[in-house]
C-alpha atoms as an extended CHARMM CRD file, in Angstrom:
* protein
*
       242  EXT
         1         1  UNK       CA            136.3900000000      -39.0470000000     -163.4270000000  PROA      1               0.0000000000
         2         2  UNK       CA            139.9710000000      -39.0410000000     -165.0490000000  PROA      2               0.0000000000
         3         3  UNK       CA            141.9090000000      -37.9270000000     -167.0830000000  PROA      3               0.0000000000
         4         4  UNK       CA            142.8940000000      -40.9640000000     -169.1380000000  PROA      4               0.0000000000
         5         5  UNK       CA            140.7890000000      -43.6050000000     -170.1530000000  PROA      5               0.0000000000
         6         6  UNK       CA            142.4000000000      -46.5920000000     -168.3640000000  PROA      6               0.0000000000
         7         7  UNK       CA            139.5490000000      -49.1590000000     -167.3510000000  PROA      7               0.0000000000
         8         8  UNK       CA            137.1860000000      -46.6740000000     -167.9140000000  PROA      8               0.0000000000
         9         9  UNK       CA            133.4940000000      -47.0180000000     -168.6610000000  PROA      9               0.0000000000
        10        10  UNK       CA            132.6270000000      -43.6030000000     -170.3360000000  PROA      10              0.0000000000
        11        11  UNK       CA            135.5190000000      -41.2100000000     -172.1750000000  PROA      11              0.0000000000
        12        12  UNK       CA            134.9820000000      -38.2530000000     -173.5340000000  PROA      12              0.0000000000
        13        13  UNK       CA            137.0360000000      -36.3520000000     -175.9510000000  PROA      13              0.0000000000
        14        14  UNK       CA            137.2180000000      -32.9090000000     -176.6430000000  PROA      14              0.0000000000
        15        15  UNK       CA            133.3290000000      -33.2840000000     -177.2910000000  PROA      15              0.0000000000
        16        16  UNK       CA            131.2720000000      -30.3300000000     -178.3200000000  PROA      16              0.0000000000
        17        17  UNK       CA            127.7560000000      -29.2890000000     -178.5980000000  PROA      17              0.0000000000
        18        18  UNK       CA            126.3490000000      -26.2780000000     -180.4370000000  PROA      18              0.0000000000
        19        19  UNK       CA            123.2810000000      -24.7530000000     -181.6510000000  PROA      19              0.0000000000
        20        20  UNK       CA            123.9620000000      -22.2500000000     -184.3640000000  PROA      20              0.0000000000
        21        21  UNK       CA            126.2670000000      -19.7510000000     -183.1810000000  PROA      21              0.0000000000
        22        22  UNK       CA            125.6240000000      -20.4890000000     -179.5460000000  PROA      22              0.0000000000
        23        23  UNK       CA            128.0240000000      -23.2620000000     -177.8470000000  PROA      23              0.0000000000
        24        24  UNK       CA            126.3520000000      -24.9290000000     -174.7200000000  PROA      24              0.0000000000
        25        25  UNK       CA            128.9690000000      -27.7280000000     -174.5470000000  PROA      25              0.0000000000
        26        26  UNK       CA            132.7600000000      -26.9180000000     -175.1600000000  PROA      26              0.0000000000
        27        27  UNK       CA            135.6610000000      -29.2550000000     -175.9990000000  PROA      27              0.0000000000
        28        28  UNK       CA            135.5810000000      -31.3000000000     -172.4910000000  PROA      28              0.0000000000
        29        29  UNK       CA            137.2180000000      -34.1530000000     -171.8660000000  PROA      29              0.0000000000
        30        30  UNK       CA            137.2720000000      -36.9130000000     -168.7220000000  PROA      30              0.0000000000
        31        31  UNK       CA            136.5120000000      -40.4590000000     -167.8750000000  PROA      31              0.0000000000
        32        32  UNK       CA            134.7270000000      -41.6400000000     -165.9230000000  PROA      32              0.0000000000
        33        33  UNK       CA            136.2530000000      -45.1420000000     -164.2920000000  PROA      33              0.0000000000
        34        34  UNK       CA            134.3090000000      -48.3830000000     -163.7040000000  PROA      34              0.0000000000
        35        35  UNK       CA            132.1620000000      -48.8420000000     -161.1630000000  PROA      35              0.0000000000
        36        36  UNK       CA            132.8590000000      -45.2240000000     -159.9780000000  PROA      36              0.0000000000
        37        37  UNK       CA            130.0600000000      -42.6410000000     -159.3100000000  PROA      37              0.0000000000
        38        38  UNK       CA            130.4300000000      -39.2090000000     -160.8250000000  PROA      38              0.0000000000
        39        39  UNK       CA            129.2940000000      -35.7850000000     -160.5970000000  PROA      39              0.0000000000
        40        40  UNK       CA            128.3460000000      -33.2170000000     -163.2510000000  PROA      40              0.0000000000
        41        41  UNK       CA            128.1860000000      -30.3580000000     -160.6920000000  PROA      41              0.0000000000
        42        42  UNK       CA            127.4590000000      -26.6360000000     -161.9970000000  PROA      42              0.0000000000
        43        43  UNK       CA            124.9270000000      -24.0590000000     -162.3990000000  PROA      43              0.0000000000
        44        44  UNK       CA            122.0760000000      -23.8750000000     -164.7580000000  PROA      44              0.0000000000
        45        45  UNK       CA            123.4680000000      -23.2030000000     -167.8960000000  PROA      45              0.0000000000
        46        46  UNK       CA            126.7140000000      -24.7100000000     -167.3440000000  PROA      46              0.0000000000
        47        47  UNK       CA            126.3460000000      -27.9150000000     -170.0190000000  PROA      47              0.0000000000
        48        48  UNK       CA            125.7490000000      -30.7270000000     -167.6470000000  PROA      48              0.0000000000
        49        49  UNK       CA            122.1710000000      -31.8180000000     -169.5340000000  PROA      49              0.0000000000
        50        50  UNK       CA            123.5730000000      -31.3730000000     -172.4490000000  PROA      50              0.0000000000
        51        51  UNK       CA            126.5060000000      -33.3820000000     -171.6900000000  PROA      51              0.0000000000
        52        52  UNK       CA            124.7600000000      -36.2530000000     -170.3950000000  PROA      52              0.0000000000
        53        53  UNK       CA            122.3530000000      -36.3610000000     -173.5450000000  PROA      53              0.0000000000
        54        54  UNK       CA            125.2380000000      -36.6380000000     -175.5220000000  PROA      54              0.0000000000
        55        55  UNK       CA            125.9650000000      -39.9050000000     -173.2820000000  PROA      55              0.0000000000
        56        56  UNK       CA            122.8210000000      -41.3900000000     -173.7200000000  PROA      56              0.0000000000
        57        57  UNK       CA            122.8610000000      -40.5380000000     -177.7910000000  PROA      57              0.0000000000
        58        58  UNK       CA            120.1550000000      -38.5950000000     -177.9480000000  PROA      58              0.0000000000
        59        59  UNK       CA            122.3010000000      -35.9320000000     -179.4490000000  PROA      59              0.0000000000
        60        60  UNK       CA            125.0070000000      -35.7440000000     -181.7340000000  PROA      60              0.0000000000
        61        61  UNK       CA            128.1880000000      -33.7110000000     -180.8530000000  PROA      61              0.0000000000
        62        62  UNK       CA            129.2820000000      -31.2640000000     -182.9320000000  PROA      62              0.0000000000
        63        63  UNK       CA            132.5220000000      -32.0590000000     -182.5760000000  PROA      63              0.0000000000
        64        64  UNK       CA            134.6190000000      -34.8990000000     -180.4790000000  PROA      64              0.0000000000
        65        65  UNK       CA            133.9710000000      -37.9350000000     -179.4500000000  PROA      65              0.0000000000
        66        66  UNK       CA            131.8850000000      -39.9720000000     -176.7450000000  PROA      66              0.0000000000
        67        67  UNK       CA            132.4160000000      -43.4690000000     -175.5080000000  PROA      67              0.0000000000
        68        68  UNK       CA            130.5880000000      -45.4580000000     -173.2020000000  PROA      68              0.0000000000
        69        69  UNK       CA            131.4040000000      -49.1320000000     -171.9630000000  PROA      69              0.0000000000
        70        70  UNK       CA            133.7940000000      -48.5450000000     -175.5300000000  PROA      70              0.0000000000
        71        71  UNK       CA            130.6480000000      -47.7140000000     -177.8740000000  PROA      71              0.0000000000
        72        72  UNK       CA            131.1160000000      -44.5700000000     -179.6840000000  PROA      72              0.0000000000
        73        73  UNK       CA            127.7360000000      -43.0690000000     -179.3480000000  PROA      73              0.0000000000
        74        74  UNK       CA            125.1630000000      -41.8730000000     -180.7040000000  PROA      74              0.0000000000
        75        75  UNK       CA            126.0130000000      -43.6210000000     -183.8560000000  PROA      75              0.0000000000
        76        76  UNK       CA            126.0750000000      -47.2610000000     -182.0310000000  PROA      76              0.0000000000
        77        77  UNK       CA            123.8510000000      -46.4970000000     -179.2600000000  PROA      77              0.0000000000
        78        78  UNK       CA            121.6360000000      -49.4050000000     -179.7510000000  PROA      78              0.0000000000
        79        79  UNK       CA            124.8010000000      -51.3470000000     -179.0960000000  PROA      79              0.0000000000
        80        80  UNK       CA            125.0630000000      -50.0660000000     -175.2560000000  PROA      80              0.0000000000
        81        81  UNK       CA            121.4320000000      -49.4990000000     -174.4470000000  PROA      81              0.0000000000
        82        82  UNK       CA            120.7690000000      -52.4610000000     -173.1980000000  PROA      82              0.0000000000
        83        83  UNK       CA            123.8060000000      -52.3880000000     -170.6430000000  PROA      83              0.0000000000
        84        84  UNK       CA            122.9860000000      -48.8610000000     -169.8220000000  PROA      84              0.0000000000
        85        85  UNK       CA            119.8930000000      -46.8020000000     -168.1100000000  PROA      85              0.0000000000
        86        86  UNK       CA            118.6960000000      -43.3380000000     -167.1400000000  PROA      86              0.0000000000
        87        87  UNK       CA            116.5670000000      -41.4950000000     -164.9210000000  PROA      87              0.0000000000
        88        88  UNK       CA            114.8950000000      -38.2300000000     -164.5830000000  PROA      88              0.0000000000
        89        89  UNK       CA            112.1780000000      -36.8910000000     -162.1780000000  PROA      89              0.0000000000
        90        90  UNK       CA            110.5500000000      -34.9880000000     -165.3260000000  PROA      90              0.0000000000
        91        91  UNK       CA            110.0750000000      -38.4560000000     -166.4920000000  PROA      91              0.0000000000
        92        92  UNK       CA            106.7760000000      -39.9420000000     -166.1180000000  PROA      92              0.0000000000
        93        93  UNK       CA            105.0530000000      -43.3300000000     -166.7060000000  PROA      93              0.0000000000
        94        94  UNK       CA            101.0880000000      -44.1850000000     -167.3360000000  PROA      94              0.0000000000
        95        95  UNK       CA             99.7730000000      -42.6440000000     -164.2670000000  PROA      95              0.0000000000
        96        96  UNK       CA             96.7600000000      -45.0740000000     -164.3330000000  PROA      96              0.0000000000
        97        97  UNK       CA             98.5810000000      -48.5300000000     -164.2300000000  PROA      97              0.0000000000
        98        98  UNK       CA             99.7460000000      -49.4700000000     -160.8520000000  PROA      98              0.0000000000
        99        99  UNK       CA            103.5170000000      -49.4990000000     -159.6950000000  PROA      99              0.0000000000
       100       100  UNK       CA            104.0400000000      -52.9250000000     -160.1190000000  PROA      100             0.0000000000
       101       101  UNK       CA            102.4190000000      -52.7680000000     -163.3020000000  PROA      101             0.0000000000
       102       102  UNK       CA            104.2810000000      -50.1290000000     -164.2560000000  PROA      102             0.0000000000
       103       103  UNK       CA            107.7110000000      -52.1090000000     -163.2800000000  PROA      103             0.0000000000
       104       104  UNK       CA            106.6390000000      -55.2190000000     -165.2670000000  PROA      104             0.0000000000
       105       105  UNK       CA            105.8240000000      -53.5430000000     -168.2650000000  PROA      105             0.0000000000
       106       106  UNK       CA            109.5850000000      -52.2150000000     -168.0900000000  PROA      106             0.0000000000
       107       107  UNK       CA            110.8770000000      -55.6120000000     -167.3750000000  PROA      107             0.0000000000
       108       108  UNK       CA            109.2750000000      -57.2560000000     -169.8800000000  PROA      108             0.0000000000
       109       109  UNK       CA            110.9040000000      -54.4510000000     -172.5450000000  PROA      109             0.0000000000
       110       110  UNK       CA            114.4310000000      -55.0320000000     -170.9570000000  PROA      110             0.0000000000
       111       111  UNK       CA            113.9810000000      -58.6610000000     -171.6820000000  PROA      111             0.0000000000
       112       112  UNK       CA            114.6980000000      -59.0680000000     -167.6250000000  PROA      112             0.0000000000
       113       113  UNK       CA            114.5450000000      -63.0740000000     -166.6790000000  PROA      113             0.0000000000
       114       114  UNK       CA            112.3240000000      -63.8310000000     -163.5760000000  PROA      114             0.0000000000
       115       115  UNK       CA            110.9160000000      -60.3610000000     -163.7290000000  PROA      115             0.0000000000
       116       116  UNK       CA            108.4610000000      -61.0710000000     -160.4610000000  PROA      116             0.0000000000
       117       117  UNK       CA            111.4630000000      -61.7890000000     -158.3240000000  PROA      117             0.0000000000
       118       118  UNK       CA            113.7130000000      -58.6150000000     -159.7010000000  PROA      118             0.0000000000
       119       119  UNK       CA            110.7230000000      -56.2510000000     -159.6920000000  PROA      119             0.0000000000
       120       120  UNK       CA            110.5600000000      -57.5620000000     -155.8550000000  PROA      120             0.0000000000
       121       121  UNK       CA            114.2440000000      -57.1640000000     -155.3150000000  PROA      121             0.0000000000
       122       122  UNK       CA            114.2210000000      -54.0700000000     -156.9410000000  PROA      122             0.0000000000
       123       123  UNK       CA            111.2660000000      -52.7760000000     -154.9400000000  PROA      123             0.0000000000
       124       124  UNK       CA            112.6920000000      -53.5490000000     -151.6900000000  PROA      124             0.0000000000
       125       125  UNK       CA            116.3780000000      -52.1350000000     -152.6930000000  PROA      125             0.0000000000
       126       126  UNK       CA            114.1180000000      -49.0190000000     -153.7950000000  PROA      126             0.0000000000
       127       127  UNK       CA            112.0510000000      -48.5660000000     -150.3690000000  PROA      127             0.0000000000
       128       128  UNK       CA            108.8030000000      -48.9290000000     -152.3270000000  PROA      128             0.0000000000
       129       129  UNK       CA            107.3230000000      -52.4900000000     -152.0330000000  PROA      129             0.0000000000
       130       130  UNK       CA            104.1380000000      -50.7150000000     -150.2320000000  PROA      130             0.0000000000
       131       131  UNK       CA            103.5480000000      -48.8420000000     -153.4610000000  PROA      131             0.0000000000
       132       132  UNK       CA            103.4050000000      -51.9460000000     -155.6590000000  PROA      132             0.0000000000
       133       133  UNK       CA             99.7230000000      -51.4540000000     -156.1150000000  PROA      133             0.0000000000
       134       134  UNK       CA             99.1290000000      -48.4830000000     -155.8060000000  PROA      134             0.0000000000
       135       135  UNK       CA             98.0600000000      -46.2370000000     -159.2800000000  PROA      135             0.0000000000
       136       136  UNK       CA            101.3870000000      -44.3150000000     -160.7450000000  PROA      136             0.0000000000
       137       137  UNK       CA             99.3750000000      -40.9970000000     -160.8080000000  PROA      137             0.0000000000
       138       138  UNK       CA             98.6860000000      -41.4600000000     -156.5900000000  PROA      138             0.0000000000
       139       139  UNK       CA            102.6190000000      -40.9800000000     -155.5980000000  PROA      139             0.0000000000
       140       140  UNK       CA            104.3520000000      -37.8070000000     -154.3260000000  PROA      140             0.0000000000
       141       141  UNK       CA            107.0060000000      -36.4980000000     -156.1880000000  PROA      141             0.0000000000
       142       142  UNK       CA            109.4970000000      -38.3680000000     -153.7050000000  PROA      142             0.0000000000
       143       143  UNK       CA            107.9050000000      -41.5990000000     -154.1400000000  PROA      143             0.0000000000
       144       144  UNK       CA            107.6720000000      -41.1740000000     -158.1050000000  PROA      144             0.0000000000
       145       145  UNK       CA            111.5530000000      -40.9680000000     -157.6190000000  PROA      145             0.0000000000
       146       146  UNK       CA            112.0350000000      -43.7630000000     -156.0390000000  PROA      146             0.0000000000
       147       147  UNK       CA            110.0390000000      -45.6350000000     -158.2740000000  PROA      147             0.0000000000
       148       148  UNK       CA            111.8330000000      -44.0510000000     -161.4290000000  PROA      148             0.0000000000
       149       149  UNK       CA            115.7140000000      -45.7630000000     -159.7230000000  PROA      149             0.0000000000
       150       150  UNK       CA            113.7190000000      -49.2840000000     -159.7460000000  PROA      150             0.0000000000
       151       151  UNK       CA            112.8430000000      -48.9620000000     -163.2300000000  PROA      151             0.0000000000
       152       152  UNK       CA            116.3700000000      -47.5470000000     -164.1850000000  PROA      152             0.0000000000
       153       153  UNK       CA            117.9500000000      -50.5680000000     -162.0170000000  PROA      153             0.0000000000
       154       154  UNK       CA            115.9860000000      -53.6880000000     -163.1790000000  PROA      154             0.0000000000
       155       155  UNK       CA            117.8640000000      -54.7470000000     -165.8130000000  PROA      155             0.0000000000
       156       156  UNK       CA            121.1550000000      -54.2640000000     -163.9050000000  PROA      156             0.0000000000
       157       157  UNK       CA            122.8460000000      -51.7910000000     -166.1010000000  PROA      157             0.0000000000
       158       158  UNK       CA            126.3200000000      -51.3260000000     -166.1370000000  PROA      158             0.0000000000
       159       159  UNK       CA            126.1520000000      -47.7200000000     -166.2270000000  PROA      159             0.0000000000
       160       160  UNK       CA            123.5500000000      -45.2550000000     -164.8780000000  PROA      160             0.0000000000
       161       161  UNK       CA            122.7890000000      -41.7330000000     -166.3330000000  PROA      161             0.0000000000
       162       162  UNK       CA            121.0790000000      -39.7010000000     -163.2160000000  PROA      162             0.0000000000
       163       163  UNK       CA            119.6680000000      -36.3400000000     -164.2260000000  PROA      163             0.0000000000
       164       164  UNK       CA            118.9890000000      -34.3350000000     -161.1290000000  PROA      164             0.0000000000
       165       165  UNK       CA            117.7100000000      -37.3130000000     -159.6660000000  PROA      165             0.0000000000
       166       166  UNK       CA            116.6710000000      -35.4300000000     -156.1950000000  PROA      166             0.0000000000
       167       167  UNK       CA            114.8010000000      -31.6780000000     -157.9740000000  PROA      167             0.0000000000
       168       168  UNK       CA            112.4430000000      -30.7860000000     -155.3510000000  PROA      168             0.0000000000
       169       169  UNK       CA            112.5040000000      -33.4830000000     -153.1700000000  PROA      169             0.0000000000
       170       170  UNK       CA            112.4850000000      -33.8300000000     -149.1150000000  PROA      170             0.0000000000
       171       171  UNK       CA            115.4420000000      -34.6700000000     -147.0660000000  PROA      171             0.0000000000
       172       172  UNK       CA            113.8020000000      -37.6600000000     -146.1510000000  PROA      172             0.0000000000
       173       173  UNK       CA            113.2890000000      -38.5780000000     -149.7350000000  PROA      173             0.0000000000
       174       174  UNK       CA            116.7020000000      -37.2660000000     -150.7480000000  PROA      174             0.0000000000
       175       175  UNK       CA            118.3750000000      -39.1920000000     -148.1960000000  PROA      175             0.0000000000
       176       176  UNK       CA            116.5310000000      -42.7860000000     -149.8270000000  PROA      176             0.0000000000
       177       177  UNK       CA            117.7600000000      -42.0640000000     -153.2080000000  PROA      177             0.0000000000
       178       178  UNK       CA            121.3700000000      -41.3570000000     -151.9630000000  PROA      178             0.0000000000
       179       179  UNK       CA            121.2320000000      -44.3210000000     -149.9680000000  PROA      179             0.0000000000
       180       180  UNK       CA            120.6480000000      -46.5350000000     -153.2720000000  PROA      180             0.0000000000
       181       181  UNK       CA            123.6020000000      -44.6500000000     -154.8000000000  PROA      181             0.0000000000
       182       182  UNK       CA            125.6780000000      -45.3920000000     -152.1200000000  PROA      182             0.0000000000
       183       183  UNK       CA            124.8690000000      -49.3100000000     -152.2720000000  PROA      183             0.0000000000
       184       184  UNK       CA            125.6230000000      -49.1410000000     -156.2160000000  PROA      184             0.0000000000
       185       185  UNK       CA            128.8510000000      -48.1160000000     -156.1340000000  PROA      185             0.0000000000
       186       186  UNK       CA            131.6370000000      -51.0660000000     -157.0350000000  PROA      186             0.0000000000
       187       187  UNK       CA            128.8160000000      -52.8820000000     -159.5690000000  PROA      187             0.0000000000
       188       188  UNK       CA            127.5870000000      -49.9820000000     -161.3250000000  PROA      188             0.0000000000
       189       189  UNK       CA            129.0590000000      -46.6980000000     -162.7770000000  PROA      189             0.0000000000
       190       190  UNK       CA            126.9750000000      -43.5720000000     -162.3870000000  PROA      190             0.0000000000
       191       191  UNK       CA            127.2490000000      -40.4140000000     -163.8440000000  PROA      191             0.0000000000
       192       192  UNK       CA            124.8790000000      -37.5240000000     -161.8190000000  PROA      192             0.0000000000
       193       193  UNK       CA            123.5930000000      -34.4550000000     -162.7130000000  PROA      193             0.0000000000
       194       194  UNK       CA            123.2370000000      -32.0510000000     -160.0620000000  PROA      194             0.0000000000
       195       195  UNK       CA            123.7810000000      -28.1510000000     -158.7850000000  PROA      195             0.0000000000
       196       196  UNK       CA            123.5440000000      -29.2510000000     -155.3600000000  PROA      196             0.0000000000
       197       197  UNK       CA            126.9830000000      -29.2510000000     -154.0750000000  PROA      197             0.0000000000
       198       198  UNK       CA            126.4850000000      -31.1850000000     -150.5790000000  PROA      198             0.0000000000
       199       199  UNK       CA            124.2570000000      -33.7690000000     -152.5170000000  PROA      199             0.0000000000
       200       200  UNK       CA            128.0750000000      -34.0180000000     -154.9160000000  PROA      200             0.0000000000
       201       201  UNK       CA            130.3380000000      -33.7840000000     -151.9690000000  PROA      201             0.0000000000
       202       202  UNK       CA            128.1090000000      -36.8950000000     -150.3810000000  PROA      202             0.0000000000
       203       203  UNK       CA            127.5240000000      -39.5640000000     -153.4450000000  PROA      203             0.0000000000
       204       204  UNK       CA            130.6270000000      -39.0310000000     -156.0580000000  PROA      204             0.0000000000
       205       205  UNK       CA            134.4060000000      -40.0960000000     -156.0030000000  PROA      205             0.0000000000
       206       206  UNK       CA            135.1240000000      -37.6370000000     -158.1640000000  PROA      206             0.0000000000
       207       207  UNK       CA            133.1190000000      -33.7020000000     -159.2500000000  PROA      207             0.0000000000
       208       208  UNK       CA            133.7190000000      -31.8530000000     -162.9000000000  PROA      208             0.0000000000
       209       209  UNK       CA            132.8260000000      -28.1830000000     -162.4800000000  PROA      209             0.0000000000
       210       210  UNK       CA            130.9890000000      -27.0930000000     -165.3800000000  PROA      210             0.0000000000
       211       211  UNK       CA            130.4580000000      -23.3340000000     -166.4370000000  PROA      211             0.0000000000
       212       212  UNK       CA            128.3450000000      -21.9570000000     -169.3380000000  PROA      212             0.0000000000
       213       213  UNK       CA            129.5860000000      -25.0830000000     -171.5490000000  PROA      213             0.0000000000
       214       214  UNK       CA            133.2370000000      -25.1800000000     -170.2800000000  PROA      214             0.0000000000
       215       215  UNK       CA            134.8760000000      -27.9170000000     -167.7880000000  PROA      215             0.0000000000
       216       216  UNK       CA            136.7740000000      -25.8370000000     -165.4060000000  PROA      216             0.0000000000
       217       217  UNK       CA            137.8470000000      -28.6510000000     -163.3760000000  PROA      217             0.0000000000
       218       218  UNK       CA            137.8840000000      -32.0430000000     -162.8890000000  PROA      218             0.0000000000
       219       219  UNK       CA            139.4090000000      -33.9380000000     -159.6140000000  PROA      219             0.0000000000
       220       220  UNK       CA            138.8470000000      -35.7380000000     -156.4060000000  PROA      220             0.0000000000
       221       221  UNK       CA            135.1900000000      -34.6730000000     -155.2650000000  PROA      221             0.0000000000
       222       222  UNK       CA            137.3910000000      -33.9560000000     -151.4110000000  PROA      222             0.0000000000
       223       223  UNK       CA            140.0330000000      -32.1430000000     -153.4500000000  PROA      223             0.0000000000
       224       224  UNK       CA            137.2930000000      -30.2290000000     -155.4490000000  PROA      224             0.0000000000
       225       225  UNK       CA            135.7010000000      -28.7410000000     -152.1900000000  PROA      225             0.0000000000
       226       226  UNK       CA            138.7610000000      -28.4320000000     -150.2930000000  PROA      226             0.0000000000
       227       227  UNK       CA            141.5980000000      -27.1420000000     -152.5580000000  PROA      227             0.0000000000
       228       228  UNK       CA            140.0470000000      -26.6620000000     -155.9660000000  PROA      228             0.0000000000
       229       229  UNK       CA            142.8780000000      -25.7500000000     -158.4840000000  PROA      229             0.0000000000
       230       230  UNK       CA            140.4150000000      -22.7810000000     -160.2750000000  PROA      230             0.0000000000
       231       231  UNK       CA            139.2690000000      -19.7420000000     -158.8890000000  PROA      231             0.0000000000
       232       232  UNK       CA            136.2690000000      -19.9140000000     -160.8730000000  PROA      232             0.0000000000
       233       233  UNK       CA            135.9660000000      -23.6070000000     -159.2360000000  PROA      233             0.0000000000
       234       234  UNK       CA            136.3220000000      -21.8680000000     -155.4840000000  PROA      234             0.0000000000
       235       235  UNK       CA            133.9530000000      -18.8590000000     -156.3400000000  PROA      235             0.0000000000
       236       236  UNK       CA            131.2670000000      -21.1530000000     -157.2450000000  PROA      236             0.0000000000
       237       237  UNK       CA            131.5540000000      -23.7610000000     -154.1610000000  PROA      237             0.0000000000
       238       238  UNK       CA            131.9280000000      -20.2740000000     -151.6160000000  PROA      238             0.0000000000
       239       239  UNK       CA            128.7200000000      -19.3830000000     -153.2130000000  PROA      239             0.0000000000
       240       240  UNK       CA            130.0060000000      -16.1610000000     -154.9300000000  PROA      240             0.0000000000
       241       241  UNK       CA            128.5680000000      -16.8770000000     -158.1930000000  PROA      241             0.0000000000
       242       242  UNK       CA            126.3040000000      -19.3750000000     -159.1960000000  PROA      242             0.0000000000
């Protein structure tokens, strides 16, 4: 993330989010450079959902202004879509079609050209070709993970929207999904959601530290964790709060 918007692929601009009298997003601003990977890091509460909802146009800001790969969004968000993809592990697919089934169904609503060889790329990038044929509903949450990144890959997006892409998963399975982070940075920009600081300190370039709907901080993830400019910043990452 920056601070200006130079060869950026997402800015945001004093953007805002409330319900009623309650504000869970306040006037927060960054960018978030190409190719880059970010990290929404904060406690529950803090805004980061909200904030990357906002992203994806599912909901319209109060206030301010949200740009992604120079779309305003929501209100031209069929404009980006197809350049752009998100994942979730609360985010399911038939349970009773197969994996590969699953995948081709996806690539065929992307519009992806020679779907059997990217939904074989894919699958091997993902660490899941020996779940190809197996039913949806017959995976582990770890595997239902991985299989969730190859769906949010195969159309090559230019920018990737990960909400707490890792929730209850095993180090082994952790480790896998940060792995095909890892390879995506330079080609893809990615934006995470997470209140796991190690998982932050390990995958992004740079960390925002979000509290109840405020950005405290924005920097260098190793400048973040090592000489964070707000005390609220270094209470949280000590583990005094939060």
């Amino acid at each position: 993330m920056l601070n200006h918007a130079v060869d950026s692929a997402i800015v945001v601009a004093d953007l805002s989010k409330s319900y009623g009298a309650v504000a869970a997003v306040r006037r927060i601003s960054f960018a978030v450079r190409r190719g880059t990977t970010a990290a929404l890091l904060g406690g529950n509460g803090a805004g980061k959902t909200t904030t990357l909802s906002m992203l994806l146009g599912l909901l319209t800001p109060t206030a301010g202004r949200a740009t992604v790969l120079g779309t305003d969004m929501p209100a031209h968000r069929h404009r980006v879509l197809p350049r752009m993809n998100f994942t979730s592990p609360y985010v399911d697919m038939p349970k009773r079609l197969t994996v590969g089934e699953n995948l081709a169904v996806f690539a065929d609503l992307y519009g992806v050209r020679r779907p059997r060889e990217r939904i074989d790329a894919v699958a091997a990038d993902c660490d899941i070709v020996d779940l190809l044929a197996r039913p949806y509903g017959s995976l582990s949450a770890g595997q239902r993970t991985r299989v969730s990144l190859a769906k949010a890959v195969l159309n090559e997006p230019e920018v990737l929207l990960l909400d707490e892409p890792t929730a209850s998963l095993d180090p082994l399975s952790t480790q896998k999904v940060e792995e095909l982070m890892y390879e995506l940075r330079g080609d893809v920009t990615v934006v995470i959601v997470t209140h796991n600081m190690q998982q932050a300190a390990r995958v992004s370039d740079r960390t925002a530290f979000m509290l109840l709907g405020e950005l405290v901080e924005v920097a260098a993830t190793n400048r973040i964790f090592t000489s964070p400019a707000d005390e609220r910043t270094e209470a949280y990452i000590t583990g005094r709060f939060g």
